[in-house]
DRENTOR-105172 format. One record per atom (N, C-alpha, C): atom name; x, y, z. Coordinates in nm, 2 decimals, decimal comma, always signed. Layout:
# residues N
(CA; (X; Y; Z))
...
# end
This chain:
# residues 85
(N; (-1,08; -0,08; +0,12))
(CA; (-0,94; -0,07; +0,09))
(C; (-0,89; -0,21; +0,05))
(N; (-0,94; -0,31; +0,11))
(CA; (-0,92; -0,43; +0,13))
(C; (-0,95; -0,48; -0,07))
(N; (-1,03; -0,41; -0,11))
(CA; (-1,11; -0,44; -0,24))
(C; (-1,06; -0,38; -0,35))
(N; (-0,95; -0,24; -0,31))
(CA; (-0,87; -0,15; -0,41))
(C; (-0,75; -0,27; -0,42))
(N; (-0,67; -0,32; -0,29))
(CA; (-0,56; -0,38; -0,30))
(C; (-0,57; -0,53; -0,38))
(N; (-0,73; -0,58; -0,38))
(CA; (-0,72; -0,70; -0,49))
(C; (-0,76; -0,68; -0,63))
(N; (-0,81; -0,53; -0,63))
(CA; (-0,88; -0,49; -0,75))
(C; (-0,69; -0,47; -0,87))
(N; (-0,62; -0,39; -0,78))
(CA; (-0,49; -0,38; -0,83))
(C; (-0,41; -0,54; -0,78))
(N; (-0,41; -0,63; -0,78))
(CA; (-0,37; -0,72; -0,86))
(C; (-0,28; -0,81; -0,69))
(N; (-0,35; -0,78; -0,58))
(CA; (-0,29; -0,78; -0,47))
(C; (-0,13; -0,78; -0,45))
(N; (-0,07; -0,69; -0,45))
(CA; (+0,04; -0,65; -0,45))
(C; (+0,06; -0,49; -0,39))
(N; (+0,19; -0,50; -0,30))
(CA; (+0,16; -0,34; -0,32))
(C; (+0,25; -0,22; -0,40))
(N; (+0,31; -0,29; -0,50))
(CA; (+0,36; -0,24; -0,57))
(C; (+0,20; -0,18; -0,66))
(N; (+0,11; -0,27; -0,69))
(CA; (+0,01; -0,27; -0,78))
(C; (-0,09; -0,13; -0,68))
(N; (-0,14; -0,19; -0,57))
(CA; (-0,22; -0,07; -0,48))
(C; (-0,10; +0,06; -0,48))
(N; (+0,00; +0,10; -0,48))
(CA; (+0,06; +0,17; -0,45))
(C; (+0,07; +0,30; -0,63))
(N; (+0,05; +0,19; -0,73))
(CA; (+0,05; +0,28; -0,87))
(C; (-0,08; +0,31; -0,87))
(N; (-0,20; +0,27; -0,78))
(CA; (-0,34; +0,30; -0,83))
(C; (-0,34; +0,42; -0,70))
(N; (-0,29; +0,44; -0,58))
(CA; (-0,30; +0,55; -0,51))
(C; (-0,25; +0,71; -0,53))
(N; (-0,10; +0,64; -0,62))
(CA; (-0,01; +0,74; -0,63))
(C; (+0,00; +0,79; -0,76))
(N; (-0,13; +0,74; -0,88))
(CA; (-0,11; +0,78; -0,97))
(C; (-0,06; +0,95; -0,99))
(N; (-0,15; +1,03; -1,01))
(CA; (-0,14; +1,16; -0,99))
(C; (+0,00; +1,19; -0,97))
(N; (+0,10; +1,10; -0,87))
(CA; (+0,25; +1,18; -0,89))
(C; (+0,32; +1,10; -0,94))
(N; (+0,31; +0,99; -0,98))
(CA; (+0,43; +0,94; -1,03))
(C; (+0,45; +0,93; -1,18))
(N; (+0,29; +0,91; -1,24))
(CA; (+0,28; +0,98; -1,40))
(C; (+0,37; +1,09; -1,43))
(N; (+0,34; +1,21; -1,37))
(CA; (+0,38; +1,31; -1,44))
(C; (+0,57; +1,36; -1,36))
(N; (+0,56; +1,25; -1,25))
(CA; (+0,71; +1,28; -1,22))
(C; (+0,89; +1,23; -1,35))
(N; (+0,93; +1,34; -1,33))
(CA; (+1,06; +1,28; -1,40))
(C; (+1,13; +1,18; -1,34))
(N; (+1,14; +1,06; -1,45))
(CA; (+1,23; +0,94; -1,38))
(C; (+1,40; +0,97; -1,34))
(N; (+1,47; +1,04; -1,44))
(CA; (+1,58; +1,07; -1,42))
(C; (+1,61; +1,23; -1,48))
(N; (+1,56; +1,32; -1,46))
(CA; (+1,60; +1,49; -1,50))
(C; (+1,74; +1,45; -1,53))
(N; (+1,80; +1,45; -1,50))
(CA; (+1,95; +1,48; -1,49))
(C; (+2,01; +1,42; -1,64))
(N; (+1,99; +1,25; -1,61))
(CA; (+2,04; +1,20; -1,79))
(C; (+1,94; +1,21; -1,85))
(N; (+1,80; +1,19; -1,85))
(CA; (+1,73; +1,16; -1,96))
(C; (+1,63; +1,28; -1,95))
(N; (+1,58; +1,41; -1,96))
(CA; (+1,51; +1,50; -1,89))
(C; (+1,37; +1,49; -1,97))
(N; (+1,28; +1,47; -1,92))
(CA; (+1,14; +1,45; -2,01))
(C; (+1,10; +1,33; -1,99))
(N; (+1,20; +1,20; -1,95))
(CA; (+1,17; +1,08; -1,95))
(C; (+1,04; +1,07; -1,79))
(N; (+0,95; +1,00; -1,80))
(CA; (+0,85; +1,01; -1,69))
(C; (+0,85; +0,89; -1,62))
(N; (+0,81; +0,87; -1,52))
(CA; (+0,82; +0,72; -1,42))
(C; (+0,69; +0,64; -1,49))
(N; (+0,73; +0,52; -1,48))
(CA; (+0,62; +0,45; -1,52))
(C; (+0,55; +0,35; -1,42))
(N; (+0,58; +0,40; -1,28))
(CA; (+0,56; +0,31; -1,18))
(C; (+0,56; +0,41; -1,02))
(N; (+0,49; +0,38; -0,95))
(CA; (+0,54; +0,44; -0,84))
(C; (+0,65; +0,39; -0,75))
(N; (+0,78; +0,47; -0,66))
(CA; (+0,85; +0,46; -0,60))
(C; (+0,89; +0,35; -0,51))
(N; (+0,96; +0,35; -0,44))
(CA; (+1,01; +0,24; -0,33))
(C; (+0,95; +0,32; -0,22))
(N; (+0,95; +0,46; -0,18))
(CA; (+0,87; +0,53; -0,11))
(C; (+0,73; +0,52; -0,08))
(N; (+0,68; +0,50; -0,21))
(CA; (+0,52; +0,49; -0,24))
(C; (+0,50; +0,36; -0,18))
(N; (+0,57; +0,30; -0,24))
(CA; (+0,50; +0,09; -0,24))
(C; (+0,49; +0,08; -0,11))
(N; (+0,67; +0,14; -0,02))
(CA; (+0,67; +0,11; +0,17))
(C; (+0,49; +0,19; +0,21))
(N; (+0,49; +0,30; +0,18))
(CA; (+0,37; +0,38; +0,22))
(C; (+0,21; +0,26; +0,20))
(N; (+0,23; +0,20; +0,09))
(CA; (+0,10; +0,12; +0,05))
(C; (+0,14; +0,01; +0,14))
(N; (+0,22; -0,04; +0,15))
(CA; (+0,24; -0,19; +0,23))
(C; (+0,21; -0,17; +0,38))
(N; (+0,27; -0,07; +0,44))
(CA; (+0,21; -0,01; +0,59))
(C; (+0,07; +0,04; +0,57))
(N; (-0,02; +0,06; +0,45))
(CA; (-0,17; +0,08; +0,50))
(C; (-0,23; -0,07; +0,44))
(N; (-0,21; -0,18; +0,37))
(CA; (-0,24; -0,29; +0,35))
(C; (-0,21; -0,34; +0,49))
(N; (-0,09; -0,35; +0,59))
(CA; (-0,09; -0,45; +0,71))
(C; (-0,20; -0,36; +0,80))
(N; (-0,24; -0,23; +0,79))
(CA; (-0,32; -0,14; +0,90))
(C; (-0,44; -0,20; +0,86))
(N; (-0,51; -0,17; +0,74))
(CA; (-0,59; -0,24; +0,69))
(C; (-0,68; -0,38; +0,71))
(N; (-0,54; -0,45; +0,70))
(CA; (-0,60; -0,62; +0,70))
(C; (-0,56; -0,64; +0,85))
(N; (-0,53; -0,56; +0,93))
(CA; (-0,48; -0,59; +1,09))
(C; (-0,67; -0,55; +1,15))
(N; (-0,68; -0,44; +1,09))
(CA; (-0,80; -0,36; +1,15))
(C; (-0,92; -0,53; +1,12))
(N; (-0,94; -0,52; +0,99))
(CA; (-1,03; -0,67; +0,99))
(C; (-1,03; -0,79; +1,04))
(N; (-0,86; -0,83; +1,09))
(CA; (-0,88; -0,91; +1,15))
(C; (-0,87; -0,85; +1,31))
(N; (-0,91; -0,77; +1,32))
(CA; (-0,96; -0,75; +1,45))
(C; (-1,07; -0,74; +1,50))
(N; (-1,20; -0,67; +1,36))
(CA; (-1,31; -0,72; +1,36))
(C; (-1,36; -0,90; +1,34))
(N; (-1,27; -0,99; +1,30))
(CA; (-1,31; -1,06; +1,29))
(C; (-1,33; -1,16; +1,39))
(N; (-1,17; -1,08; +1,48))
(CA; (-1,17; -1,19; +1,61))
(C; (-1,29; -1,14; +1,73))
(N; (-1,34; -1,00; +1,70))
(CA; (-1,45; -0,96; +1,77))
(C; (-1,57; -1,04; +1,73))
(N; (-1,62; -1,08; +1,65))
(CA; (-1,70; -1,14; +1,56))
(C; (-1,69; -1,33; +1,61))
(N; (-1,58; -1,37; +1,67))
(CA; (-1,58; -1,49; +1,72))
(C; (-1,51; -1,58; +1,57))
(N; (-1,45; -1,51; +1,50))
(CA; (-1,38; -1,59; +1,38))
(C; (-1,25; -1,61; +1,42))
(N; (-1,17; -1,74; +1,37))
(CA; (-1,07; -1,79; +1,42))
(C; (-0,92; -1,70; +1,38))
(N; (-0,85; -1,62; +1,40))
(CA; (-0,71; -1,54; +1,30))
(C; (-0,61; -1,58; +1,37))
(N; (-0,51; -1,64; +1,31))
(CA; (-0,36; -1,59; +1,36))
(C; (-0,31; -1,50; +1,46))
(N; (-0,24; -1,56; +1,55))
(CA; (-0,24; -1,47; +1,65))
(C; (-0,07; -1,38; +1,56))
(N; (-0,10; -1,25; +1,61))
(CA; (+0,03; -1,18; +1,53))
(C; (-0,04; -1,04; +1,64))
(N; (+0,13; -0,91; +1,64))
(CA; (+0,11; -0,78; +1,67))
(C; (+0,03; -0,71; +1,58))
(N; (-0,11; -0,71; +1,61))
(CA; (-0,22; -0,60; +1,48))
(C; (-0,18; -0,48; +1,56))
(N; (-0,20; -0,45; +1,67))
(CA; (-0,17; -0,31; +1,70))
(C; (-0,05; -0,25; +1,67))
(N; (+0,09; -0,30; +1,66))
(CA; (+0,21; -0,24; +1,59))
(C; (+0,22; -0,21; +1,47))
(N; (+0,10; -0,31; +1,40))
(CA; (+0,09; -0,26; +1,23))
(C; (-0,03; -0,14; +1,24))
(N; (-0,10; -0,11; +1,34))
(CA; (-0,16; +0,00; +1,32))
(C; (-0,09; +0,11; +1,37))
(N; (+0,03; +0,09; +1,43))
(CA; (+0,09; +0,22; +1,52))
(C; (+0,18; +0,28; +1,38))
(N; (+0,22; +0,19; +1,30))
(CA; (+0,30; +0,23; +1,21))
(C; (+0,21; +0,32; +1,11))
(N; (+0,12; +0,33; +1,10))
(CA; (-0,01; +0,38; +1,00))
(C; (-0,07; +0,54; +1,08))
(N; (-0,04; +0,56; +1,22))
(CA; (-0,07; +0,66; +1,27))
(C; (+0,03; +0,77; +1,25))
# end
Protein backbone atom coordinates (compact mmCIF):
# COMPACT_ATOMS: atom_id res chain seq x y z
CA UNK A 1 0.00 0.00 0.00
CA UNK A 2 2.77 1.95 1.20
CA UNK A 3 4.19 1.63 -2.64
CA UNK A 4 0.56 2.49 -4.41
CA UNK A 5 0.52 5.86 -2.23
CA UNK A 6 4.16 6.88 -3.59
CA UNK A 7 3.61 5.32 -6.88
CA UNK A 8 0.49 8.00 -7.08
CA UNK A 9 2.50 10.89 -6.34
CA UNK A 10 2.26 10.56 -2.36
CA UNK A 11 -0.75 12.44 -1.78
CA UNK A 12 -3.98 11.25 -0.99
CA UNK A 13 -5.84 13.05 -3.25
CA UNK A 14 -3.35 11.17 -5.86
CA UNK A 15 -3.80 7.37 -3.97
CA UNK A 16 -7.50 8.14 -3.61
CA UNK A 17 -7.96 8.76 -7.91
CA UNK A 18 -5.88 5.47 -8.43
CA UNK A 19 -8.40 3.48 -5.90
CA UNK A 20 -11.51 5.08 -6.87
CA UNK A 21 -11.00 5.08 -10.34
CA UNK A 22 -13.88 2.89 -11.49
CA UNK A 23 -16.41 5.44 -9.75
CA UNK A 24 -15.40 8.65 -10.15
CA UNK A 25 -14.63 8.34 -14.08
CA UNK A 26 -17.86 7.51 -15.06
CA UNK A 27 -19.75 9.56 -12.18
CA UNK A 28 -21.60 12.84 -13.14
CA UNK A 29 -19.87 15.94 -11.83
CA UNK A 30 -22.98 18.11 -11.82
CA UNK A 31 -26.39 16.23 -13.49
CA UNK A 32 -28.44 19.02 -12.61
CA UNK A 33 -26.47 22.09 -14.66
CA UNK A 34 -24.23 20.48 -16.77
CA UNK A 35 -25.70 16.62 -17.42
CA UNK A 36 -23.10 14.42 -19.17
CA UNK A 37 -20.30 16.47 -17.65
CA UNK A 38 -18.03 13.56 -15.75
CA UNK A 39 -15.72 14.09 -12.59
CA UNK A 40 -12.21 14.28 -13.31
CA UNK A 41 -11.06 13.55 -9.87
CA UNK A 42 -12.18 11.62 -6.93
CA UNK A 43 -14.34 13.18 -4.07
CA UNK A 44 -13.69 14.82 -0.71
CA UNK A 45 -15.35 11.43 0.42
CA UNK A 46 -12.91 9.30 -1.40
CA UNK A 47 -9.53 11.43 -0.53
CA UNK A 48 -11.02 11.31 3.69
CA UNK A 49 -11.41 7.38 2.91
CA UNK A 50 -7.64 7.20 1.33
CA UNK A 51 -6.03 9.40 4.08
CA UNK A 52 -7.61 7.08 6.93
CA UNK A 53 -6.06 3.89 5.08
CA UNK A 54 -2.59 5.84 4.37
CA UNK A 55 -2.43 6.77 8.50
CA UNK A 56 -3.62 2.72 9.15
CA UNK A 57 -1.11 1.74 6.81
CA UNK A 58 1.99 3.73 7.75
CA UNK A 59 0.81 3.35 11.61
CA UNK A 60 0.80 -0.62 10.94
CA UNK A 61 4.67 -0.21 9.67
CA UNK A 62 5.63 1.76 12.09
CA UNK A 63 4.65 -0.66 14.43
CA UNK A 64 6.53 -3.31 12.71
CA UNK A 65 9.29 -1.24 12.86
CA UNK A 66 9.31 -0.45 16.50
CA UNK A 67 8.98 -4.36 16.92
CA UNK A 68 12.10 -4.68 14.85
CA UNK A 69 14.09 -2.27 17.40
CA UNK A 70 13.93 0.86 14.81
CA UNK A 71 13.65 4.23 16.35
CA UNK A 72 9.69 6.03 15.32
CA UNK A 73 7.90 8.86 16.79
CA UNK A 74 6.03 8.23 19.52
CA UNK A 75 2.20 9.16 18.29
CA UNK A 76 -1.54 7.20 18.83
CA UNK A 77 -0.96 4.24 15.90
CA UNK A 78 -3.74 2.37 17.43
CA UNK A 79 -6.48 5.26 17.01
CA UNK A 80 -5.31 5.54 13.40
CA UNK A 81 -6.06 1.89 13.12
CA UNK A 82 -9.39 2.04 15.04
CA UNK A 83 -10.51 4.58 12.52
CA UNK A 84 -9.69 1.99 9.51
CA UNK A 85 -11.83 -0.77 11.31
Amino acid sequence: MLEIYQFAGSTAQGLADQLFYEDWSVRESDPIGNPGVLDTQANATEVAMAQAAIDAVTAMHEIYQAANNVAVVQEDRFAQLRRMS
